[in-house]
C-alpha positions as CSV (number, residue, x, y, z in Angstrom):
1,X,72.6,34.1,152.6
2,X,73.1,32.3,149.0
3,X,76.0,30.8,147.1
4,X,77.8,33.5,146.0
5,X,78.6,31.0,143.6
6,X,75.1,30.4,141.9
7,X,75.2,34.5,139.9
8,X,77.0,32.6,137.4
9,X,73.8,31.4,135.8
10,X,72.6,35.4,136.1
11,X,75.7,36.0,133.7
12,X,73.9,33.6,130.8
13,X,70.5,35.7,131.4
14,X,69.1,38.4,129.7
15,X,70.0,41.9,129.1
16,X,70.6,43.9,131.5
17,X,70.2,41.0,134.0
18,X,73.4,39.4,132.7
19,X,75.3,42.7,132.9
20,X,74.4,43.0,136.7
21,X,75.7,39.7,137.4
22,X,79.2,39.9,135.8
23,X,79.7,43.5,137.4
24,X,78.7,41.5,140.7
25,X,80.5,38.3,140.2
26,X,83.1,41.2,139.9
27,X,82.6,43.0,143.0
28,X,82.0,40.0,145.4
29,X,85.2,38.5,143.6
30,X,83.3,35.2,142.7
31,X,86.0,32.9,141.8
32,X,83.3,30.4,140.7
33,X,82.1,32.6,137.9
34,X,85.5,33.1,136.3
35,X,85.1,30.3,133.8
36,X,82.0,31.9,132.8
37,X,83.3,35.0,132.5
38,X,86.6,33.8,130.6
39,X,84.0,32.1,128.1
40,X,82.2,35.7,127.7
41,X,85.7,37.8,127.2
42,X,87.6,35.0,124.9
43,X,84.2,34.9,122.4
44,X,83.9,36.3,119.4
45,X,80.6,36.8,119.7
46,X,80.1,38.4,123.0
47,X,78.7,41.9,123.1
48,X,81.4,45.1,123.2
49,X,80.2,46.0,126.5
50,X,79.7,42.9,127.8
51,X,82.9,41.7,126.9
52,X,84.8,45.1,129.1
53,X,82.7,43.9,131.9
54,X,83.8,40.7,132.0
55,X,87.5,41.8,131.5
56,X,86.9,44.0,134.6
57,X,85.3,41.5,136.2
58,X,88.1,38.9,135.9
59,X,90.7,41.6,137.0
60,X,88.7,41.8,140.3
61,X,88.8,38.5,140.7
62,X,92.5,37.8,139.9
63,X,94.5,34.6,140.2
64,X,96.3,32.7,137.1
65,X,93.3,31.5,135.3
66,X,92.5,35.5,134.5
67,X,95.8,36.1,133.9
68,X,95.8,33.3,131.3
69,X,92.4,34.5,130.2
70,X,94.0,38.0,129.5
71,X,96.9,36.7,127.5
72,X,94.7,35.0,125.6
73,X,93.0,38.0,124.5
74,X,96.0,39.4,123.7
75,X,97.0,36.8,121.0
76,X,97.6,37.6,117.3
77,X,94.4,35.3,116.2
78,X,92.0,38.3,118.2
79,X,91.0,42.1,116.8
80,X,93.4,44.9,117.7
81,X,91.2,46.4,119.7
82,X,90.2,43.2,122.2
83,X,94.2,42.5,121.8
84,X,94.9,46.2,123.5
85,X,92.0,45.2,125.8
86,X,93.4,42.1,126.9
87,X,97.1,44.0,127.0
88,X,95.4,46.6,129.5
89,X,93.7,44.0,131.7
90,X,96.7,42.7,132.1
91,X,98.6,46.0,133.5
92,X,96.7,45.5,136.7
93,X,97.5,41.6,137.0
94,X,100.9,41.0,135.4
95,X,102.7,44.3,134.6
96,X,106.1,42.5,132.6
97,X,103.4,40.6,130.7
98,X,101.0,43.3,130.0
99,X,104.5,45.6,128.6
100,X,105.2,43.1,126.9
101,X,102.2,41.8,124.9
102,X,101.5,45.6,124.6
103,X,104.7,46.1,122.7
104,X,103.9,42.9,120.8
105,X,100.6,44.6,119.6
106,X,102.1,47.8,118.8
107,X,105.2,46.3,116.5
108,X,103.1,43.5,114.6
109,X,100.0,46.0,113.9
110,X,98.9,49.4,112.9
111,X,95.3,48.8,113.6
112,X,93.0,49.2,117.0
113,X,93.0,51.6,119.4
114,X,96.0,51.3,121.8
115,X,94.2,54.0,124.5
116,X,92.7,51.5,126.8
117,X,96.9,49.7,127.5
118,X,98.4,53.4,128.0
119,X,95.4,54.4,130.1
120,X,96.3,51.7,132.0
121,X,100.1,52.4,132.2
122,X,99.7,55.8,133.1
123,X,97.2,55.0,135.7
124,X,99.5,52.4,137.7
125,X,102.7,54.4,139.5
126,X,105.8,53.1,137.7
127,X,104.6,51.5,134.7
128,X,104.9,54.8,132.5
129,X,108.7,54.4,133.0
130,X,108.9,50.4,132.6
131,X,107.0,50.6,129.2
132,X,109.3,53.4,128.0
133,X,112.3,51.3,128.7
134,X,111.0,48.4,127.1
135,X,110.4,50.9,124.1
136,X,114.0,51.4,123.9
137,X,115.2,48.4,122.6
138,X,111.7,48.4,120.1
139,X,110.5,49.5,116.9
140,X,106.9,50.4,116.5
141,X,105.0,52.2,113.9
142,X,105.5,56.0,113.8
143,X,101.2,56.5,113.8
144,X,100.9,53.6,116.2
145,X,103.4,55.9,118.5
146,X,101.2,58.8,117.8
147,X,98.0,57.9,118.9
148,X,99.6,57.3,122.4
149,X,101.3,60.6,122.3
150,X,97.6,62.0,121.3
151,X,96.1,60.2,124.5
152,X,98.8,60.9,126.7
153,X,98.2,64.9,126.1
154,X,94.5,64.6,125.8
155,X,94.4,63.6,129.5
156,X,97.3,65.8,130.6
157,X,100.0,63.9,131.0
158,X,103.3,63.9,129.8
159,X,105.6,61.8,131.7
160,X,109.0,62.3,130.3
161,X,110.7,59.1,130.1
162,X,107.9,57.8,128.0
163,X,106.7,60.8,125.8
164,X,110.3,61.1,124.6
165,X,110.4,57.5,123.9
166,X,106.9,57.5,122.0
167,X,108.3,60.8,120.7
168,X,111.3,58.9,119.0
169,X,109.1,56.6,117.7
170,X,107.1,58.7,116.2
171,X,109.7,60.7,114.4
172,X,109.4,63.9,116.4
173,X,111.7,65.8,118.5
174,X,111.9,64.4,122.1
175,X,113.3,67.7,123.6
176,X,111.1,70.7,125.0
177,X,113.8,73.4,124.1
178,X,113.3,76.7,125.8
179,X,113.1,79.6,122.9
180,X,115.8,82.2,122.9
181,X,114.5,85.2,124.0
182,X,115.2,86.6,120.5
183,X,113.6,83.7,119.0
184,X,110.4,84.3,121.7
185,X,110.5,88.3,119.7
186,X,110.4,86.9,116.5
187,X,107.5,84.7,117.3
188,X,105.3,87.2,118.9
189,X,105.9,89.7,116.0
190,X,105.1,86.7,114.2
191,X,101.8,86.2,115.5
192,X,100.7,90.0,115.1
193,X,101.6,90.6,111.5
194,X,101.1,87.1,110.0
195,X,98.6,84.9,112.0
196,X,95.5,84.2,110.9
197,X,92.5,83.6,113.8
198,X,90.5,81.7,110.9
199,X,93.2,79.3,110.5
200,X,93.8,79.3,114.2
201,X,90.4,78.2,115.0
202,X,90.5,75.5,112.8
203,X,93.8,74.3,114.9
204,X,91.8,74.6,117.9
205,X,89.0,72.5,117.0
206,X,91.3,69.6,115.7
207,X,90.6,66.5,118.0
208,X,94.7,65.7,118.1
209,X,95.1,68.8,120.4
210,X,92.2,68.3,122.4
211,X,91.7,71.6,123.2
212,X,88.1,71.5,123.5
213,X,88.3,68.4,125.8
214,X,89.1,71.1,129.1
215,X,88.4,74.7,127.4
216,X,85.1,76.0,126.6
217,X,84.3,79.5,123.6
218,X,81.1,80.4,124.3
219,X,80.5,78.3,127.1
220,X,80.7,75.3,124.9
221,X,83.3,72.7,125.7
222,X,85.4,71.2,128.3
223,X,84.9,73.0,131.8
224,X,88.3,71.5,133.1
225,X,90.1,74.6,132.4
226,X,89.1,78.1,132.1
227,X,86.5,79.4,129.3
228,X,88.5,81.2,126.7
229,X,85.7,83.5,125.4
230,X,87.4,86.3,126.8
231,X,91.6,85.6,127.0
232,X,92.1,87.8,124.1
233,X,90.7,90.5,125.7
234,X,92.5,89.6,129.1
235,X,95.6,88.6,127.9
236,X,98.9,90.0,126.3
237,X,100.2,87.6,123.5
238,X,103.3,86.3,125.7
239,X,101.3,85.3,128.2
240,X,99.5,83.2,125.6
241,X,102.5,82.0,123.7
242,X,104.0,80.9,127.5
243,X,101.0,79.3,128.8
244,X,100.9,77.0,125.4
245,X,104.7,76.7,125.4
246,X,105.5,75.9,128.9
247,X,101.9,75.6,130.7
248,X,103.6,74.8,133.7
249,X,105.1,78.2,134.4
250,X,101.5,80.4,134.0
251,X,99.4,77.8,135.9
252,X,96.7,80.1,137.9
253,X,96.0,78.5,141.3
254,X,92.0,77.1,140.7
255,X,93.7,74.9,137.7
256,X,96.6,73.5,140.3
257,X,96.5,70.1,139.8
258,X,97.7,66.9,142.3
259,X,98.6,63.6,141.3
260,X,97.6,61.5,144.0
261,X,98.6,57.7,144.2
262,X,96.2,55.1,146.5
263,X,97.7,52.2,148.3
264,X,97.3,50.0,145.5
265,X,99.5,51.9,143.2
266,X,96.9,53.9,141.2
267,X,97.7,57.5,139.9
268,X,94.6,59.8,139.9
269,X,95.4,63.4,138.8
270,X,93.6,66.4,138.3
271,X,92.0,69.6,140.4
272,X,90.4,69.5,143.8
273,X,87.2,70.1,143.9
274,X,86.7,69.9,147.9
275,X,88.3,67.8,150.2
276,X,87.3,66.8,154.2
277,X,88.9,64.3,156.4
278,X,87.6,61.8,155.2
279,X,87.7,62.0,150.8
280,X,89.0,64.0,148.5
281,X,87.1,65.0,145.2
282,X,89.5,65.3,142.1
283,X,88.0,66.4,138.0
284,X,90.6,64.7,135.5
285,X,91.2,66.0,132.0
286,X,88.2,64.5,130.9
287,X,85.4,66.5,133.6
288,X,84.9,63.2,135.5
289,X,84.8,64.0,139.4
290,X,86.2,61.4,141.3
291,X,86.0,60.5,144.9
292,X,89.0,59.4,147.1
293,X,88.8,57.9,150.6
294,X,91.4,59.5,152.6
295,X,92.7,55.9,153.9
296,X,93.6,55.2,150.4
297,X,95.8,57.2,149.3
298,X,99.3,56.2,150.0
299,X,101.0,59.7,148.4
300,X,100.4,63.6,147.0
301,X,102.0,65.7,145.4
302,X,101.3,68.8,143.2
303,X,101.2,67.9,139.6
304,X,101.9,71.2,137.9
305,X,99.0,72.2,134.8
306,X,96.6,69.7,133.2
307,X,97.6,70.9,129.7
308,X,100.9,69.1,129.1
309,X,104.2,70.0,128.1
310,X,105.3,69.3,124.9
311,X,101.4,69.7,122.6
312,X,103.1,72.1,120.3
313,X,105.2,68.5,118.7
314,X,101.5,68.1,116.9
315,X,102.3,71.5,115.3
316,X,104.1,73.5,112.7
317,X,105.6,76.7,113.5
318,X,103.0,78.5,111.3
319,X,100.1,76.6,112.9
320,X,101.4,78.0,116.7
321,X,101.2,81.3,115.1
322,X,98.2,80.8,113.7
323,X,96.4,79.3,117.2
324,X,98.0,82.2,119.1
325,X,96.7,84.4,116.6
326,X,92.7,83.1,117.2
327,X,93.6,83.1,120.8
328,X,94.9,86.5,120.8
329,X,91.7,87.8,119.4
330,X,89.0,86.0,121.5
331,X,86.7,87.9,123.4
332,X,87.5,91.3,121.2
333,X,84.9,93.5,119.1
334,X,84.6,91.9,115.7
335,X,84.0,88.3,114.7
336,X,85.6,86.6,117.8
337,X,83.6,89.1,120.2
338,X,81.4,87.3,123.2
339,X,78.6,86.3,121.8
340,X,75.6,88.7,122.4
341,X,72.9,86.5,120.7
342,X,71.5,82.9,122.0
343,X,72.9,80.9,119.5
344,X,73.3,77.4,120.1
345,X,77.3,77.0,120.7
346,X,76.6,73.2,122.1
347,X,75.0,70.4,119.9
348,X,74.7,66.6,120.9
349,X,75.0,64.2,117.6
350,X,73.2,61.0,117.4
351,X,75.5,58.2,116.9
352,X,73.1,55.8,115.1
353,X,69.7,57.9,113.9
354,X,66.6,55.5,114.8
355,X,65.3,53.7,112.0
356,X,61.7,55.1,112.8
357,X,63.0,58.2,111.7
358,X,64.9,56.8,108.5
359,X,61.7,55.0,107.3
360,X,59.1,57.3,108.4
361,X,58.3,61.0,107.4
362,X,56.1,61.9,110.8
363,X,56.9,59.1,113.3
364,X,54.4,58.6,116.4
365,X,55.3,60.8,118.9
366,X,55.6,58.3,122.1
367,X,58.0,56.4,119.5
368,X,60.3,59.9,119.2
369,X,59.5,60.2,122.6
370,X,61.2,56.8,123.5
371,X,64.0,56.0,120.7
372,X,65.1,60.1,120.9
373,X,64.3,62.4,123.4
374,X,64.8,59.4,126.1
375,X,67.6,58.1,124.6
376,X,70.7,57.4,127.2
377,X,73.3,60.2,127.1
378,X,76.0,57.2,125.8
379,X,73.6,58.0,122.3
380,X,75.2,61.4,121.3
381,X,78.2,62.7,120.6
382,X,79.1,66.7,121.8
383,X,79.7,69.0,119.2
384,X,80.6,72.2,119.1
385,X,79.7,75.5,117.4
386,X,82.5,77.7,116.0
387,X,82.4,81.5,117.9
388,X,80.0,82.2,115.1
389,X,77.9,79.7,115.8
390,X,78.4,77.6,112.8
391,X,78.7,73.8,113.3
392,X,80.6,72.4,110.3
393,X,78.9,69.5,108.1
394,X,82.6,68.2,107.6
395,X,83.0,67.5,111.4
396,X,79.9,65.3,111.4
397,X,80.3,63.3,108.4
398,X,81.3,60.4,110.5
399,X,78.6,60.5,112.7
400,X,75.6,60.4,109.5
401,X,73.4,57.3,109.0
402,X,72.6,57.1,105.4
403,X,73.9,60.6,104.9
404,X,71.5,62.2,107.6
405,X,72.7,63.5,110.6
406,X,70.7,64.3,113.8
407,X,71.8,67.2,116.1
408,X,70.0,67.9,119.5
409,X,70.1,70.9,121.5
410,X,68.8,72.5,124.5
411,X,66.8,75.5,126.2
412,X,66.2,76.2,130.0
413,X,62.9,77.9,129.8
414,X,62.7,80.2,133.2
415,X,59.7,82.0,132.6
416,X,56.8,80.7,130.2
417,X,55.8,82.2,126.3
418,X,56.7,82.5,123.3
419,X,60.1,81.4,122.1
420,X,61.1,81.6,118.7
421,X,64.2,79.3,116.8
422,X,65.7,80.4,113.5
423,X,67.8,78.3,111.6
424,X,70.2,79.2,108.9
425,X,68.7,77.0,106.5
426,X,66.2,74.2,106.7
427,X,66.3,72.6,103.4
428,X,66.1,68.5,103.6
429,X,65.8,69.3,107.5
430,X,62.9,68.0,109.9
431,X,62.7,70.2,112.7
432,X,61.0,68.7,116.5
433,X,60.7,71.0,119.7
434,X,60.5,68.2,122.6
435,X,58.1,65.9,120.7
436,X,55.9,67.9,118.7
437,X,56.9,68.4,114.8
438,X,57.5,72.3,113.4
439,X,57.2,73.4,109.9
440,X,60.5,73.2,107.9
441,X,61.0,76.6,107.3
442,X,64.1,78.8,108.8
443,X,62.2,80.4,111.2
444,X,59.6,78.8,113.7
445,X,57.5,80.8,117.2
446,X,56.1,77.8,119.7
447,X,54.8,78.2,123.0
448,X,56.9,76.8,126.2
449,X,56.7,76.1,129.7
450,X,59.1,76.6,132.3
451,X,61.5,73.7,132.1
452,X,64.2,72.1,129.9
453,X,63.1,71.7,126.2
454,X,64.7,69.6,123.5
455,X,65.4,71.7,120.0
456,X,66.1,68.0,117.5
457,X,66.8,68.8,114.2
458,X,67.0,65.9,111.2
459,X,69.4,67.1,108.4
460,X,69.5,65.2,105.1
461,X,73.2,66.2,103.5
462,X,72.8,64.6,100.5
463,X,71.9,67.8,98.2
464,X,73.3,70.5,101.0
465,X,76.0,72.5,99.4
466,X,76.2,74.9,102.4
467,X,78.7,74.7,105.2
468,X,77.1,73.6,108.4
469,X,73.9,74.6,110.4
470,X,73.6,77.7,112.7
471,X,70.5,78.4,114.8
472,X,69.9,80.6,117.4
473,X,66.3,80.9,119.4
474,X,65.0,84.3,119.9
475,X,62.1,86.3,122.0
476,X,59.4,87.4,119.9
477,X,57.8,90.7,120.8
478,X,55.4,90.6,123.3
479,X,56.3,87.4,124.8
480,X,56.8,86.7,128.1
481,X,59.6,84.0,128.1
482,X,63.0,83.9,129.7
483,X,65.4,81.3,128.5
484,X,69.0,80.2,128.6
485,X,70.7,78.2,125.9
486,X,72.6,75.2,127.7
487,X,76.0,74.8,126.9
488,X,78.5,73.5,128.4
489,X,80.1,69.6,127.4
């Protein structure tokens, strides 16, 4: 065996050599690498990714030189976001210190992300309340106090102590009062004779409610909770006004969820997907399945539903009417019907479009090949068709290089032929099936083998003055293909 020791000159090599060698330095808890790693975290220069793995690493490895490391990060001289970083590092090393440099973040900035410190909190049993009594005596900016409410819900969680606390700070009300039952009348009449399902399905596609995070239309979205294609159809509007209201009295028993906490203090929560005597599989609020030994865990407990108490704070009376309304409606004949047609409900943006395709008209296929259709999974963004099928321009602005946007989908071929793809319009757009270019016209036929196939389209908004993009494939006549748009997240 080697000296453990001697991977810190691995963490000065190449990519993806030196990310190996911090994860393992990590791992193996190789107190010898810690300068090394300290160097990497504290840098300015040191890669986004990098710079998390080292800050994992050190956590792993512990002691007082990490936790000085870590306050370091958390000083007013670094970025917001490293400053959070450092703050949730700290969580797992030095909790008083960690609420406290949070705090210190929170009242002296508006700017980075808090998520990663209250991930952090709310994964460590106890903290949630600590940090809410520290908030007590603290003022911190009303949108800084929001985006932790945002996260909080996103993931499920709404631990009282602190969402009235963030609540307060935020300028909202802190209580969850139960409507009358004449005020529970007014809003269901409410919801028939004034809601609007348009507006409502704009509320449910706003990224501060997260709906789409665990529920699916079309079988696009979150698979957390149930697909809501059909609830109009299913349900009576109290039920729906009750499960947004107070989730935890309609919660059906394949959506139970349980909070368990390991030995080490951790809180994992979210649905069991199977369990032996030896692990238990849990999917959070985000879809990520996660596998805990049996020996671990030090405590369970039912955790009541995954959609928190308390979302309707991010709402206005006439938006809840509004949502209901669209929910009330899904899954009936008319413009919220199931879809009938294969449209394409789940699109995968491109964060950062190659520069190949920026620069060149018809780039070489093998280059597509590599820089698109092979691209890792961390390149694209989910996004998601309205029941119509229409995927809004305005919900992809921030994701356009040089005002283009690229959108991928895909097609499970089960029997080979013929498949045609029509597009609403295909001005400014460059159109690829898998690798091979089609004209750009609305409507294309190609020939396809049994397999998955990659539909890529390249959309120049600059002179677009229509909404968004719809397509749908289709079977020409005569052809012997069978297909299945994939959805899904």
């Amino acid at each position: 065996a080697g000296n453990l020791a001697d991977i810190s000159k691995l963490i000065e090599a190449k990519p993806p050599v030196n990310q190996i060698a911090i994860e393992l330095a990590g791992l193996w808890k190789v107190s010898g690498a810690a300068d090394k790693l300290q160097q990497l975290a504290l840098s300015a220069r040191t890669d986004e990714k990098l710079r998390i793995a080292a800050i994992d690493a050190l956590v792993s490895i512990g002691g007082p030189e990490s936790v000085q490391a870590m306050q370091k990060l958390t000083q007013a001289d670094s970025p917001a976001d490293i400053r959070y970083l450092g703050a949730a590092a700290l969580v797992t090393l030095d909790l008083q210190q960690a609420i406290k440099a949070g705090i210190n973040i929170m009242t002296s900035s508006k700017e980075g992300d808090p998520t990663p410190f209250i991930e952090a909190i709310l994964d460590t049993r106890g903290a949630a309340d600590q940090l809410a009594a520290a908030l007590a005596t603290q003022q911190i900016p009303e949108d800084v106090a929001k985006k932790q409410l945002r996260y909080m819900y996103s993931v499920g969680r709404s631990d009282k102590a602190l969402s009235d606390a963030l609540s307060k700070a935020a300028g909202m009300s802190s209580e969850d009062k139960e409507l009358t039952e004449e005020e529970f009348k007014q809003l269901l009449a409410d919801v028939i004779e004034h809601g609007n399902a348009d507006r409502g399905e704009q509320i449910f596609r706003r990224a501060d409610l997260s709906c789409m995070k665990c529920h699916s239309v079309s079988k696009a979205g979150g698979e957390v909770g149930p697909d809501l294609s059909p609830i109009g159809a299913s349900s009576p509007v109290d039920y729906l006004v009750r499960s947004i209201l107070y989730p935890n009295q309609a919660v059906k028993e394949a959506y139970q969820t349980y909070v368990i906490i390991t030995i080490e203090g951790k809180i994992i929560r979210g649905i069991i997907v199977d369990r032996n005597e030896e692990r238990v599989i849990l999917k959070d609020a985000n879809g990520k399945e996660m596998v805990i030994p049996v020996d671990d865990i030090d405590d369970e407990a039912e955790g009541g539903s995954l959609m928190p108490q308390g979302l309707t704070k991010f709402l206005t009376r006439d938006e809840l009417v509004d949502l209901v309304k669209y929910l009330s409606v899904l899954g009936k004949p008319g413009p919220y019907a199931i879809r009938s047609k294969p449209t394409i409900q789940r699109w995968l943006a491109m964060r950062e479009i190659p520069s190949l395709l920026l620069t060149n008209e018809n780039p070489d296929e093998e280059l597509f090949e590599e820089h698109v259709l092979r691209a890792p999974a961390t390149a694209f963004v989910p996004q998601y068709a309205m029941v119509a099928g229409l995927l809004p321009f305005e919900e992809l602005k921030s994701l356009s290089t040089d005002s283009k946007i690229l959108l991928q989908a895909e097609l499970d071929v089960t029997e080979a032929g013929t498949v045609g793809v029509r597009i609403n319009s295909a001005q400014d757009t460059r159109i690829w099936i898998d690798s091979q270019r089609l004209k750009s016209q609305t409507e294309n036929e190609i020939e396809l083998s049994k397999g998955i196939h990659k539909l890529t389209l390249l959309i120049d908004l600059s002179n677009r003055n229509d909404p968004g993009v719809q397509a749908e494939f289709f079977k020409p006549a005569g052809s012997k293909a069978s297909f299945t748009v994939v959805g899904g997240k």
